[in-house]
DRENMAR-668488 format. One record per residue: residue in one letter; x, y, z of N, C-alpha, C in turn. Coordinates in steps of 0.2 Angstrom, whole numbers, plus 5000, padded with zeros to 4 digits. Layout:
N
aXYZXYZXYZ...
//
This chain:
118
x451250525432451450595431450850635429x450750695431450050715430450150785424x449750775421449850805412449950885415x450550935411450250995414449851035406x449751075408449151115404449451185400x449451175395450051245392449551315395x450151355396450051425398449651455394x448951495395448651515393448851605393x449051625388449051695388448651755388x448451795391447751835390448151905389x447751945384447851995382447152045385x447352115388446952175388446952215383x446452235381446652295376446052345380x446152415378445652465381445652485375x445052535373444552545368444052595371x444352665368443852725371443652765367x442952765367442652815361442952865361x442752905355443052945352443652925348x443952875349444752865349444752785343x444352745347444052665345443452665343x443052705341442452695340442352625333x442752625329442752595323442652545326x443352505331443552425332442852435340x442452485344442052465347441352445344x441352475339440652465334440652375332x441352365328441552305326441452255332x441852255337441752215342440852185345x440452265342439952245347439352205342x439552195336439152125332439252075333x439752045337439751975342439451965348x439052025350438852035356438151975358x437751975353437151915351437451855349x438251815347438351795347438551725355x438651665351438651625357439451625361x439351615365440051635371440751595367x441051635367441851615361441851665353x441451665351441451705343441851765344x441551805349442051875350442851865351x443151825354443851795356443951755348x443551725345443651695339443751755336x443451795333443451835328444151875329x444351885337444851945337445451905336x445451845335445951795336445951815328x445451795321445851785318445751855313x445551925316445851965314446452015315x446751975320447551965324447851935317x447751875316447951835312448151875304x447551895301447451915296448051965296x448252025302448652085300449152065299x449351995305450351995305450151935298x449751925295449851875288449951795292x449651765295449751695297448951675296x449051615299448251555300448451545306x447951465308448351445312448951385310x449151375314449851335313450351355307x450151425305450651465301451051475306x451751505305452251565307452151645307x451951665312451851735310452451765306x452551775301453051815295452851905292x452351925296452251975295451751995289x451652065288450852075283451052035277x450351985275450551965267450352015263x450752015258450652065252450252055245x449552065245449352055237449452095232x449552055230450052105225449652115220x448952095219448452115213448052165217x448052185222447752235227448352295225x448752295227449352335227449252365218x449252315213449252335207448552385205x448252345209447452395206447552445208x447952465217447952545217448152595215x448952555212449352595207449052615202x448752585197448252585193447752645193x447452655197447052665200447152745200x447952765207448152815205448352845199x448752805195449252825188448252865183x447752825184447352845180447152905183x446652915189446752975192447253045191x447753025189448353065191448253085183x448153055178448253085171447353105171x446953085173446453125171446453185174x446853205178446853275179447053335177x447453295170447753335166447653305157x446853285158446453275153446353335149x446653315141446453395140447053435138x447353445144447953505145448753465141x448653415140449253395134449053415130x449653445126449453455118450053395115x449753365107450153335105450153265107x449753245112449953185115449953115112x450353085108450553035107449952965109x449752935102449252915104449852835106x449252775111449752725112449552665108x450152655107449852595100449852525104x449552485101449352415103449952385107x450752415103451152375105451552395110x451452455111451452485117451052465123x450552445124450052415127450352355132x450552315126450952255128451652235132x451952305129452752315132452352345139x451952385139451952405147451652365153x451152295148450952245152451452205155x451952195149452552145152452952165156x453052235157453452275160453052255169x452652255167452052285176452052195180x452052155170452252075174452752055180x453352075175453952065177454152085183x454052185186453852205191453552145199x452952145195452252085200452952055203x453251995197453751935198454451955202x454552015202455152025207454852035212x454252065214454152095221453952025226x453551965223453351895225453951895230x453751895237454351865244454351805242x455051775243455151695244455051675250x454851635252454951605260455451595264x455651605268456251605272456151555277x455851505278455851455279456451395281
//
């Protein structure tokens, strides 16, 4: 009985300047590469967006959640430096205050962790 051969799937995409220029610039640094790396790379950053590898599940975007925090962070300090100054009276924050807001932001991190649905 003669072996058959899994369907190979091909995907089009089109990519027009003005519109694509990022993902044509990106594309065209495999161009000097050896035949397959271009189809390699778009393979795994396919991969990377829906959050899989190979022989994963696609499950959709993985969440870092230490990425996620820097930004908040990131804002929340932006957002008070803009109004550096213009508090009066403002309450200095004690060490133990520090603490409570770390373990608050832990806790936080720990409820947002997806469980597997596996």
């Amino acid at each position: 009985m003669p072996r058959r051969r899994p369907k190979v799937v091909v995907v089009k995409v089109r990519l027009y300047p003005g519109r694509d220029d990022d993902l044509i610039r990106w594309l065209a640094r495999f161009d000097d590469r050896p035949y397959g790396a271009k189809s390699q790379a778009v393979k795994e950053a396919l991969r990377r967006g829906i959050g899989s590898g190979p022989g994963q599940p696609a499950s959709g975007p993985a969440l870092d959640l230490a990425e996620i925090r820097a930004v908040v962070e990131a804002a929340v300090e932006q957002a008070l430096a803009r109004f550096e100054g213009q508090v009066s009276m403002a309450p200095a924050v004690s060490p133990e205050a520090d603490e409570e807001v770390e373990a608050l932001l832990d806790g936080l991190e720990a409820s947002l962790v997806l469980e597997d649905e596996g």
